[in-house]
LOSE-804066 format. One line per 10 residues: number of its first residue (from 1); their letters; for each residue z, y, x of N, C-alpha, C. Coordinates in steps of 0.1 Angstrom, whole numbers, plus 2048, in hexadecimal, padded with zeros to 3 digits. Example, Ala and Ser with C-alpha at 12.3 -4.5 7.8 and 13.67 -1.06 7.14 Angstrom:
<kelos>
1	as	84E 7C7 884 84E 7D3 87B 84E 7DF 884 | 847 7EA 880 847 7F5 889 84F 800 881
</kelos>
This chain:
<kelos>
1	xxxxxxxxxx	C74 94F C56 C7F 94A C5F C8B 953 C5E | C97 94E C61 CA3 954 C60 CAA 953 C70 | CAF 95E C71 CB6 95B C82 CAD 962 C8C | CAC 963 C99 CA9 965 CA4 C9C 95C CA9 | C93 957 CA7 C8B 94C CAB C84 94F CBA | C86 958 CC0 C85 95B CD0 C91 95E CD7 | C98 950 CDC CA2 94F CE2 CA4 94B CF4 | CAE 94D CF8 CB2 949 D0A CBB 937 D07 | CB6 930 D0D CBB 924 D0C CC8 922 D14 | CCD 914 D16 CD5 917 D1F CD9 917 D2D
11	xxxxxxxxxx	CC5 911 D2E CC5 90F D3D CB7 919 D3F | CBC 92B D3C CB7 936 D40 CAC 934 D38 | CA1 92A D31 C93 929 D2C C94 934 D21 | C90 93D D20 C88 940 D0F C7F 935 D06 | C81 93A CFC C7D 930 CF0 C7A 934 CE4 | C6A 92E CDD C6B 934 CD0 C69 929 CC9 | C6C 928 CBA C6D 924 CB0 C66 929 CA5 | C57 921 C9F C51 927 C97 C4E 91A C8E | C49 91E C7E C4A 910 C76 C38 915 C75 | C39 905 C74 C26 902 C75 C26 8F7 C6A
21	xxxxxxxxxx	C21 8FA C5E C20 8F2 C50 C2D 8E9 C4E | C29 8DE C4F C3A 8DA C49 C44 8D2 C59 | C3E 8D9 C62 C4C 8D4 C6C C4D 8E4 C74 | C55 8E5 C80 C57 8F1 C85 C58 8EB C96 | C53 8F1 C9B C4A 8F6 CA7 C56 8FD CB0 | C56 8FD CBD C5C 8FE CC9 C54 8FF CD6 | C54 907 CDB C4F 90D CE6 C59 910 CF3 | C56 915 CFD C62 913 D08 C5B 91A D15 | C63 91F D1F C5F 925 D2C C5E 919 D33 | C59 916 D3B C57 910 D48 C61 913 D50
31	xxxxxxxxxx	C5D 91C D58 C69 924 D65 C6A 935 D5E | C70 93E D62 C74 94D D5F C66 952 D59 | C67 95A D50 C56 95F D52 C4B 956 D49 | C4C 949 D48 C44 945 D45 C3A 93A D54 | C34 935 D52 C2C 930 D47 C33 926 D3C | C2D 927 D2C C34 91F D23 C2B 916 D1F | C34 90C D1B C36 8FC D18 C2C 8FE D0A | C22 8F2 D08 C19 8F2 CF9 C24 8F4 CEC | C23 8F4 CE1 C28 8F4 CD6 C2C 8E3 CD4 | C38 8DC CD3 C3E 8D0 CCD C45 8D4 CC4
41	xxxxxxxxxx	C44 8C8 CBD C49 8C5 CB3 C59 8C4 CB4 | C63 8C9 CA8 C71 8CB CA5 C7B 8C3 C9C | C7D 8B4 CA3 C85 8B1 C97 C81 8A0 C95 | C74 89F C98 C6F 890 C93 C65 892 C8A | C60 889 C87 C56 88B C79 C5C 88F C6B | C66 893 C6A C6C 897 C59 C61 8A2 C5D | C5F 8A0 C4A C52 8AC C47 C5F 8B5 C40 | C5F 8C1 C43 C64 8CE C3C C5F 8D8 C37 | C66 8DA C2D C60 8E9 C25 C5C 8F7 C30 | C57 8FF C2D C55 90A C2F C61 913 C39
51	xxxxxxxxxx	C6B 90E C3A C75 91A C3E C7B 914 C4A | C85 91B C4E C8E 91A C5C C98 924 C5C | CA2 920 C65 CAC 92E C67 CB3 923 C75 | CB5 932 C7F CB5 92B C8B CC8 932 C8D | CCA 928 C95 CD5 934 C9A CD8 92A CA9 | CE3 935 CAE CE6 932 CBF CF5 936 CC3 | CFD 92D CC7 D06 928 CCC D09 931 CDA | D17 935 CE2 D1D 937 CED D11 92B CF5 | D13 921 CF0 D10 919 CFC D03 913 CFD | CFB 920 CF7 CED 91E CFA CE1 913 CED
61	xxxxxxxxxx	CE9 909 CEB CE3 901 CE1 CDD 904 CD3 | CCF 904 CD1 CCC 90A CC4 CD1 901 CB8 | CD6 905 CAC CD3 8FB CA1 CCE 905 C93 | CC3 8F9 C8F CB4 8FD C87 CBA 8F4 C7D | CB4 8FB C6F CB8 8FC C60 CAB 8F9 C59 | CAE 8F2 C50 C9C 8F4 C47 CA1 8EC C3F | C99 8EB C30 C9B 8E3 C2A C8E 8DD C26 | C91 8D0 C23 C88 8C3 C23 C85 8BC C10 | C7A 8BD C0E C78 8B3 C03 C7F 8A6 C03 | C83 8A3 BF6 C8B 898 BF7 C81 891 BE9
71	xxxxxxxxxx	C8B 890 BDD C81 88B BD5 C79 894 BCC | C71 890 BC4 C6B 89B BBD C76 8A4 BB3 | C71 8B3 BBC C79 8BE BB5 C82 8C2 BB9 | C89 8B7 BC6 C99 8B7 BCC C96 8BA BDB | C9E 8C3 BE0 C9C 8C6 BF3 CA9 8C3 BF6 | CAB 8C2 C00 CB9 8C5 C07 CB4 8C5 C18 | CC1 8CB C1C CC1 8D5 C29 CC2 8CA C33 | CBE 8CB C3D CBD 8C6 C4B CBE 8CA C54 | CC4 8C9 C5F CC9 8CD C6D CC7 8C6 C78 | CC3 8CB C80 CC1 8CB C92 CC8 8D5 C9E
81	xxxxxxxxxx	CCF 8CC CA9 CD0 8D6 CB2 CC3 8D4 CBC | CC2 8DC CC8 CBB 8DC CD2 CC2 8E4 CDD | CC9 8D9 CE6 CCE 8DB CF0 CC4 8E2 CF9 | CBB 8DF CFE CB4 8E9 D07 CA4 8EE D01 | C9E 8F4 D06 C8F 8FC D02 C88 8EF D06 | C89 8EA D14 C7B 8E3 D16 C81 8D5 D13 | C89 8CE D10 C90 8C2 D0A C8B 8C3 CF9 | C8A 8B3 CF5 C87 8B1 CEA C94 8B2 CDE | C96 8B8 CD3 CA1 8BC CCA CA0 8B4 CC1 | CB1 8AE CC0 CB3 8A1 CB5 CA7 8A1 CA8
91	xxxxxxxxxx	CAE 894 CA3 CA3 895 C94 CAC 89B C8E | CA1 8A2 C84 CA8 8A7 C76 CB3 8A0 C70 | CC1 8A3 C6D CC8 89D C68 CCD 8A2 C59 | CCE 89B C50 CD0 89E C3D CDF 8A6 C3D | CDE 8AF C39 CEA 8B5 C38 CF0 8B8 C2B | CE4 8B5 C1F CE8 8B9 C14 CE7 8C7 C0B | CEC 8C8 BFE CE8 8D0 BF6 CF7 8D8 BF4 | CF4 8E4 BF4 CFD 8F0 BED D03 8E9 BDD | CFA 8E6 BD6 CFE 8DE BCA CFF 8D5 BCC | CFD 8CB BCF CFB 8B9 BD4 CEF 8B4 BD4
101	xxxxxxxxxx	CE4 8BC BC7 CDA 8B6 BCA CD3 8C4 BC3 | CC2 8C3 BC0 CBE 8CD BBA CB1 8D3 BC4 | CAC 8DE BC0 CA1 8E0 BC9 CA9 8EB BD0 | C9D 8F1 BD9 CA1 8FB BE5 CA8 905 BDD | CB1 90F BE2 CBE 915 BD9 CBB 927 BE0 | CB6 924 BEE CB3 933 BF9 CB0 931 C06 | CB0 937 C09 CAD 937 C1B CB8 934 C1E | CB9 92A C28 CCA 92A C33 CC9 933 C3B | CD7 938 C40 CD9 93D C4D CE4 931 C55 | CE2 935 C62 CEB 92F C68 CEE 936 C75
111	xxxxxxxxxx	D01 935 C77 D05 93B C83 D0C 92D C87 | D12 92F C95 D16 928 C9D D22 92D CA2 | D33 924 CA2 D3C 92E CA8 D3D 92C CB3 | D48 932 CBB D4F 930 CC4 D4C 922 CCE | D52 91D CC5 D4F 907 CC8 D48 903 CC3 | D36 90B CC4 D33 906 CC0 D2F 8FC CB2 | D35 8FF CAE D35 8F7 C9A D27 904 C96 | D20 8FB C8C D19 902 C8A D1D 906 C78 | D18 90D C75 D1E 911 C69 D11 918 C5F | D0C 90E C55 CFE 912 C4B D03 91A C3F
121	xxxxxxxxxx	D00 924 C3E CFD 92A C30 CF5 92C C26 | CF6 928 C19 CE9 92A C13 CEF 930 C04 | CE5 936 BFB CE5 937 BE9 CE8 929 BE6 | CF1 92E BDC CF7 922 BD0 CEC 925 BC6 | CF0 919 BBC CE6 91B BB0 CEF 925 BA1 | CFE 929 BAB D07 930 BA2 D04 941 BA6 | CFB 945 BAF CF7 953 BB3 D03 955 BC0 | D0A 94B BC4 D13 951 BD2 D0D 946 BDB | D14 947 BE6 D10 940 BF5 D1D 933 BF6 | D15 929 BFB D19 91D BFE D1B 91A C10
131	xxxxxxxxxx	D25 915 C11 D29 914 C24 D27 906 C25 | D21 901 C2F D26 8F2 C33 D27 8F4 C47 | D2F 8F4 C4E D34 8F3 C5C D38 8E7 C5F | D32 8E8 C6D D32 8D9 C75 D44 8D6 C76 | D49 8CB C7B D51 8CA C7D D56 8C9 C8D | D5E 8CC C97 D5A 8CB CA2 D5B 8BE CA8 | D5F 8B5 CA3 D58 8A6 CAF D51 8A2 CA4 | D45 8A8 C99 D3B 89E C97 D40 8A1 C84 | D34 89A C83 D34 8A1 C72 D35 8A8 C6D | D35 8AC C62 D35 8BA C5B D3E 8B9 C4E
141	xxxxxxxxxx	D48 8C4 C4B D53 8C7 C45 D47 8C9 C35 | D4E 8C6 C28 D4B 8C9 C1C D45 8D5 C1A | D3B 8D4 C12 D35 8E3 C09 D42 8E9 C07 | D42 8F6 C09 D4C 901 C04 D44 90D BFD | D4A 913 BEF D43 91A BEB D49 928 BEC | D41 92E BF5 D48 943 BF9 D4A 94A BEE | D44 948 BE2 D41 94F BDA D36 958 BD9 | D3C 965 BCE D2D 96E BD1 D27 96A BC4 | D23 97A BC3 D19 97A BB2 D0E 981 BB6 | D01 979 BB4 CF3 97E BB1 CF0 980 BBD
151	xxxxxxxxxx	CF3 977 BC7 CED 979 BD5 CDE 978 BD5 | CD7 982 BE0 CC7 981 BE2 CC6 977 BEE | CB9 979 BEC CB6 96F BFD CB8 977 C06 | CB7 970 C14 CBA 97B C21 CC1 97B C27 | CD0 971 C27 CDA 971 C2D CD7 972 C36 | CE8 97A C46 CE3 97B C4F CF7 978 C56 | CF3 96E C5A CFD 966 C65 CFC 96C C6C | D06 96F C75 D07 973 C84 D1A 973 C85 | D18 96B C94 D27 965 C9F D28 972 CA8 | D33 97B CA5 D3B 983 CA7 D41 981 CBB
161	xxxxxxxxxx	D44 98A CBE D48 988 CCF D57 97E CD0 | D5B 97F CBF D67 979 CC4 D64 968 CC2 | D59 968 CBC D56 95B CB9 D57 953 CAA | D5E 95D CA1 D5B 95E C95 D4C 960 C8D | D4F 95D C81 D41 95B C7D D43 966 C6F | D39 96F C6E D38 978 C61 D28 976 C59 | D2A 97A C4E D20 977 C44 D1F 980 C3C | D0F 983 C3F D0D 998 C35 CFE 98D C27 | D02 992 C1F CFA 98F C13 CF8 998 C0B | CEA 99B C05 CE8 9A6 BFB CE6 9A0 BEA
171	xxxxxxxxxx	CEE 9AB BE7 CED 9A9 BD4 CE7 9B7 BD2 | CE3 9B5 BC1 CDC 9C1 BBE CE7 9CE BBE | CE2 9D5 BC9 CEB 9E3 BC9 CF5 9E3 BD2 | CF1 9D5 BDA D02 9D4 BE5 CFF 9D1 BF5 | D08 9D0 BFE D0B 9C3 C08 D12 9BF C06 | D15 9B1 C09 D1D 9AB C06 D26 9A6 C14 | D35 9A4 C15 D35 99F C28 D3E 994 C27 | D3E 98A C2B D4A 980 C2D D4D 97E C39 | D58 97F C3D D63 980 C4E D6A 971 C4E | D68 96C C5A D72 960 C5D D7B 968 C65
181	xxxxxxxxxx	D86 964 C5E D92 96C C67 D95 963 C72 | D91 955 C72 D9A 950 C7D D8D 93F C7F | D91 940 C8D D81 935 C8C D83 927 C87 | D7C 925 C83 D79 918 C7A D80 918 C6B | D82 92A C69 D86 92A C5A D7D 92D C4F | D7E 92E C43 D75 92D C39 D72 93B C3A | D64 941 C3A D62 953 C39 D67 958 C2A | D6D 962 C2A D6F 965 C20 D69 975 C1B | D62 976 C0E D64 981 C0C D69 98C C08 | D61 996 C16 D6B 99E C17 D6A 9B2 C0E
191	xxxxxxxxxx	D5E 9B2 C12 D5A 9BE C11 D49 9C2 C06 | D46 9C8 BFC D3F 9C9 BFC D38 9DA BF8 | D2E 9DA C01 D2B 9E9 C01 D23 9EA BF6 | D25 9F8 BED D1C 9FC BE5 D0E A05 BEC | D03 A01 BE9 CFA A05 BEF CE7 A00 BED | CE5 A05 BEE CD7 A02 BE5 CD0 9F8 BF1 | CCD 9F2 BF5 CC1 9EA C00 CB8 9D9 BF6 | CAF 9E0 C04 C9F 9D3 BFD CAB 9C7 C03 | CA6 9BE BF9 CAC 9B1 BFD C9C 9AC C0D | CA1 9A3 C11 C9C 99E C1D C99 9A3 C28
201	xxxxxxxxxx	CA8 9B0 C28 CA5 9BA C38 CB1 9B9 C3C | CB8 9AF C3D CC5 9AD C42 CC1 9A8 C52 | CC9 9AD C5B CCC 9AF C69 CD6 9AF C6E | CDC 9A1 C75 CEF 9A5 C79 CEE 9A5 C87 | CF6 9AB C90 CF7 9AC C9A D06 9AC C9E | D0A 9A5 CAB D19 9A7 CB0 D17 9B2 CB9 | D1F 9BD CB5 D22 9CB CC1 D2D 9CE CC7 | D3A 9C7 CC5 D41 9CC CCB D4F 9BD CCB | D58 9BF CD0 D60 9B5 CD0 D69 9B0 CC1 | D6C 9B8 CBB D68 9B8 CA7 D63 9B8 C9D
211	xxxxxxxxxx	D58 9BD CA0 D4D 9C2 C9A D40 9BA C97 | D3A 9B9 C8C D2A 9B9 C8F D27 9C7 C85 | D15 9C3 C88 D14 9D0 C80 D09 9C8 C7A | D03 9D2 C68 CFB 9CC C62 CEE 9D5 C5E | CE3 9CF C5F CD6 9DA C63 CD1 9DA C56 | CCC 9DE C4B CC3 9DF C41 CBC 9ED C38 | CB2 9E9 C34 CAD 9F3 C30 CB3 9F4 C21 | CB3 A05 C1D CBB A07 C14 CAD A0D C0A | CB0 A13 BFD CA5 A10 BF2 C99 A1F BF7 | CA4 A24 BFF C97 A31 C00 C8F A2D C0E
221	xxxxxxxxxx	C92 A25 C14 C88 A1D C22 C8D A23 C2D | C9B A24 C2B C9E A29 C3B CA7 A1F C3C | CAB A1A C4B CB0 A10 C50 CBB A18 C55 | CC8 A0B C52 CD6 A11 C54 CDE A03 C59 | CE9 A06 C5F CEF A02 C66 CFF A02 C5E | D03 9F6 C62 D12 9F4 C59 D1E 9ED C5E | D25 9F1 C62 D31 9E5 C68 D3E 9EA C5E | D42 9DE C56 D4E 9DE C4C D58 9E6 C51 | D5B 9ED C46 D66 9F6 C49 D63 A01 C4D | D57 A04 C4E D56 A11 C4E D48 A14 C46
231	xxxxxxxxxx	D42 A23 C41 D37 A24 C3F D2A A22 C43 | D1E A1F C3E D10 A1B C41 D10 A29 C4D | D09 A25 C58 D01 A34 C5A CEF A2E C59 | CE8 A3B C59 CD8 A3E C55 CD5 A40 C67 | CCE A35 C68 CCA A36 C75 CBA A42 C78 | CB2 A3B C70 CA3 A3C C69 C97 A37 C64 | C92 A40 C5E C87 A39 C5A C85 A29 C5C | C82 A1D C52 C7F A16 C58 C6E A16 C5B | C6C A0B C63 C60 A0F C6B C54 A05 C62 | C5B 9FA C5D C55 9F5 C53 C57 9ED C49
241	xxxxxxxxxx	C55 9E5 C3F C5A 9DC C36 C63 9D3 C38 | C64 9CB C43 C69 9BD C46 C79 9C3 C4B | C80 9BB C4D C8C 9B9 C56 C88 9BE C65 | C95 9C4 C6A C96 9C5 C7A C98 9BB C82 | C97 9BC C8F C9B 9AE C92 CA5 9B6 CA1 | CB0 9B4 CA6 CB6 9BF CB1 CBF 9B1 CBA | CC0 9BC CC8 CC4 9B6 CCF CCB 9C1 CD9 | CD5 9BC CDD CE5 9C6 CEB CD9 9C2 CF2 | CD3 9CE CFE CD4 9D1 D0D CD9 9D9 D16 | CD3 9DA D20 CD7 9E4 D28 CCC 9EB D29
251	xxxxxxxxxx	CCD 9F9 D26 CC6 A04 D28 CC8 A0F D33 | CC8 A0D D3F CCC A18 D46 CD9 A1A D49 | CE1 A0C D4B CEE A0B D4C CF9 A0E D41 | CEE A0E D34 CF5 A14 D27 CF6 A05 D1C | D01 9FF D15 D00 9FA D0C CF8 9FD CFF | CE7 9F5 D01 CE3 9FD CF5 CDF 9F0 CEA | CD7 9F5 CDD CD9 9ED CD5 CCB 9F0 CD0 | CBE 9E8 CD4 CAF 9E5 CD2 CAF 9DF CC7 | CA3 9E8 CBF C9E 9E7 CAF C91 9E5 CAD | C8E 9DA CAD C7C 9D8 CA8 C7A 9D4 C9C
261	xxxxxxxxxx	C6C 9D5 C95 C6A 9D7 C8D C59 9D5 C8A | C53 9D0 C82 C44 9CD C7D C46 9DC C78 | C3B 9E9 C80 C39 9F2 C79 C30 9EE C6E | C31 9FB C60 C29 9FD C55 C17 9FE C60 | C16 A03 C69 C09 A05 C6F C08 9F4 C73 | C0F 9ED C75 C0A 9DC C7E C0E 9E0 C89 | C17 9E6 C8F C17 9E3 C9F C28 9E2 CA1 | C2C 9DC CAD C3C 9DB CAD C41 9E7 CAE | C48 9EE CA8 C52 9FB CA8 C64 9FC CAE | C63 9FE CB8 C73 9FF CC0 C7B A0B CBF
271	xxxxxxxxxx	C87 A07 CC0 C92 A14 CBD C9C A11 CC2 | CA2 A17 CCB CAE A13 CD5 CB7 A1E CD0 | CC7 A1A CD2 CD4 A24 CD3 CE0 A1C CD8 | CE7 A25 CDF CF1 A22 CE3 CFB A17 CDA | CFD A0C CD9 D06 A07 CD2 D11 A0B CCE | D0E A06 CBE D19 A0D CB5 D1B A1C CB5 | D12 A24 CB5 D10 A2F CBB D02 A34 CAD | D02 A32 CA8 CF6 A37 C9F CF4 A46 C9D | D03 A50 CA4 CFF A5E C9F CFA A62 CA5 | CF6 A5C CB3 CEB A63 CBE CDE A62 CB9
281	xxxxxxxxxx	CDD A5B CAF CCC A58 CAE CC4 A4F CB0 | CB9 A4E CAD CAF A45 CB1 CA2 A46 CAA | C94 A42 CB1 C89 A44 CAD C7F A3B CB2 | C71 A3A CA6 C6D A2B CAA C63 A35 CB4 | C5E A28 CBD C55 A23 CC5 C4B A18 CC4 | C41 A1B CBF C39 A10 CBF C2F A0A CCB | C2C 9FC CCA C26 9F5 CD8 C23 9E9 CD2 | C17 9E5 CE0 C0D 9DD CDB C04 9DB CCC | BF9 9CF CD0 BEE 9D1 CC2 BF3 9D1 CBA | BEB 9D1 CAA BF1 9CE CA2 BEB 9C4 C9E
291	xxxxxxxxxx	BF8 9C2 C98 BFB 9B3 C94 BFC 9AD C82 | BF5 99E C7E BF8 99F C71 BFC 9A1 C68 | C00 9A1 C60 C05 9A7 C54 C14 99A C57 | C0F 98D C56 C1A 986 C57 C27 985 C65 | C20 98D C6E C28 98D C7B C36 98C C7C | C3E 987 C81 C4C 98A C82 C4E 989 C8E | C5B 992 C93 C5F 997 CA4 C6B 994 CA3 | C6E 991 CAF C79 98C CB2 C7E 993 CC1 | C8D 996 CC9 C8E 99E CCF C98 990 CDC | C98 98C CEA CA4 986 CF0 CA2 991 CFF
301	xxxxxxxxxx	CAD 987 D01 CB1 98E D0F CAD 97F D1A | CA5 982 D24 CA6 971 D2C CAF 974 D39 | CB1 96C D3D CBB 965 D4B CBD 971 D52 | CAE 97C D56 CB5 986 D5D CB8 98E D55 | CBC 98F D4B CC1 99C D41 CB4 9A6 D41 | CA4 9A0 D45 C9A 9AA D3E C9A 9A8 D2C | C9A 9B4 D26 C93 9B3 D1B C89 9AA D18 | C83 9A0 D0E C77 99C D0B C6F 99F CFC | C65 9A2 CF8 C6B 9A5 CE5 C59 996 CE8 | C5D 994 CDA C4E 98C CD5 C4B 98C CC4
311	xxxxxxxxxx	C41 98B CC3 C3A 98A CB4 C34 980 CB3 | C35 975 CA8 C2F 969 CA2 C2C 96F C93 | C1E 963 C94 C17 965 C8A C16 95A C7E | C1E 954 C72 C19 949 C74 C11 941 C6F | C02 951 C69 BFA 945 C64 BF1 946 C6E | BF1 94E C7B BE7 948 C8A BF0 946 C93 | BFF 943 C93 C01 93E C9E C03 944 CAA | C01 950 CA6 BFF 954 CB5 C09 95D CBA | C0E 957 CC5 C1D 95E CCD C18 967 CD3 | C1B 973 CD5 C18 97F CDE C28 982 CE3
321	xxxxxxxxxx	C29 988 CF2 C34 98A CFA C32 995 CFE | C42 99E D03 C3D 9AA D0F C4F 9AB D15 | C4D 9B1 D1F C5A 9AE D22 C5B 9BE D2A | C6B 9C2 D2D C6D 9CF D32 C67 9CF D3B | C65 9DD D42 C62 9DB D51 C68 9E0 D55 | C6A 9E2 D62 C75 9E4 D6D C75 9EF D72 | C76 9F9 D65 C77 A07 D65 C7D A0D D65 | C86 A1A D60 C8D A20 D56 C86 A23 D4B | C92 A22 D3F C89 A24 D2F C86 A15 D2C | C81 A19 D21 C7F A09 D16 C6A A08 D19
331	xxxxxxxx	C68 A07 D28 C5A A08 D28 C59 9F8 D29 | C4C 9F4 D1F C49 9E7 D1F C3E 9E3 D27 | C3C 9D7 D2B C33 9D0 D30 C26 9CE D27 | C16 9CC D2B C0E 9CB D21 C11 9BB D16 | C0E 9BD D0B C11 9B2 D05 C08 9A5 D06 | C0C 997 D0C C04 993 D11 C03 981 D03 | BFD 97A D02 BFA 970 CF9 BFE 962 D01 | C08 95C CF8 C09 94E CFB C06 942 CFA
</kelos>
């Protein structure tokens, strides 16, 4: 999966999104806390491939990406919003191919601006990234091609504070970044860092009212932090193979910036710092069982601004939760099964 898949709805619910053979699955809070809603179905009966990439809107609404068998050998991409967690989300709608036709090309990402318009990214079959963005009363504007040579998989969308949308991609030996200067304009690229990283550890986050920053692991395995225009800094060590997944809280009245992680040992690994602030440091913490090899964590904030982090598994299925407690410090709650 691509995106955030443990999200805050718009009516306060948390929500997760997991894919269960060829459709994708939706879960939901009840009241604060929990108790949660069984596993439904997302979209209608279209049978879909393997993948997803979520993303989330100002105004709460998720919209979900996948792409769908079409004829033999041929996919093309499909879309859903879901206005709320415990409400049922449109059907799958055809959105079409980066080429026009052809089989799966990469993983999408997708961000959401300002107004809402949702905006899909994916690999061309020319090695750059292809844009297609909603239009805002309805439909969707033409394939646009960003360019870009020898793009990997991994992209990582992320909607900026000002409501712009930026786009970090890895080539061999690079990052790559595309900026929308102005909303509802075409991103362009802008910057690209020389730099060694694994492709599929890309991480964006918005930090500041300019800014985002970009998380990945680089070829010697330490995890570093990037916001264009200036240099990578070396946060540390990464804690394990996969991608981070991070999220802005409050820590003690402090703007901080929470780092999880599938440790190399199986258990979740945390690392907190002051935002945008990397020269203070940081160091993992690990918590709860361990978990499969396949596990992926995801990190939100619910209604009262507690922390929550969770891990899905997805060949059992199985949601595990823990949420801060009402401490000082990043002390968690026991990890409990949903």
């Amino acid at each position: 999966m691509n995106g955030d898949w443990l999200m805050r709805g718009r009516d306060g619910r948390l929500s997760v999104y997991q894919l269960s053979g060829a459709t994708v699955l939706c879960r939901a809070e009840r009241g604060p806390g929990g108790p949660w809603t069984d596993p439904r179905t997302v979209g209608g009966d279209q049978k879909l491939h393997p993948v997803l990439a979520v993303g989330q809107g100002a105004d709460g609404y998720a919209h979900l990406v996948s792409w769908r068998p079409t004829t033999k050998g041929e996919s093309g991409l499909v879309h859903s919003t879901h206005f709320r967690p415990r409400l049922a989300a449109l059907d799958w709608n055809p959105i079409g191919h980066p080429d026009k036709k052809g089989d799966r090309t990469g993983q999408p990402a997708v961000a959401v601006d300002a107004r809402g318009r949702a905006h899909v990214f994916v690999r061309n079959t020319d090695g750059g990234v292809s844009l297609l963005a909603q239009k805002e009363k309805g439909g969707w504007e033409p394939w646009r091609d960003l360019k870009g040579r020898e793009v990997q998989d991994g992209l990582a969308a992320v909607t900026g504070e000002s409501g712009r949308i930026d786009l970090y991609a890895t080539a061999p030996g690079a990052v790559l970044y595309w900026r929308q200067e102005e909303p509802g304009a075409q991103p362009v690229l802008q910057e690209a860092l020389e730099t060694g990283v694994r492709p599929g550890t890309l991480h964006a986050l918005a930090t500041s009212p300019d800014s985002t920053t970009v998380f990945y692991t680089d070829d010697a395995g330490d995890l570093r932090a990037w916001r264009p225009g200036s240099k990578p800094a070396t946060l540390l060590p990464s804690a394990g193979p996969g991608p981070v997944t991070a999220v802005r809280c409050d820590l003690g009245g402090h703007d901080c910036t929470l780092l999880a992680q599938r440790s190399a040992g199986g258990r979740v690994a945390f690392a907190a710092y002051p935002t945008e602030l990397e020269s203070a440091g940081a160091w993992w913490t690990e918590s709860g069982p361990q978990l499969p090899v396949d596990a992926l964590v995801s990190l939100a904030v619910d209604e009262d601004d507690r922390l929550v982090a969770a891990t899905l598994s997805p060949s059992t299925g199985q949601l595990l939760l823990s949420g801060r407690k009402d401490e000082p410090g990043l002390a968690l709650e026991a990890w409990r099964s949903v």
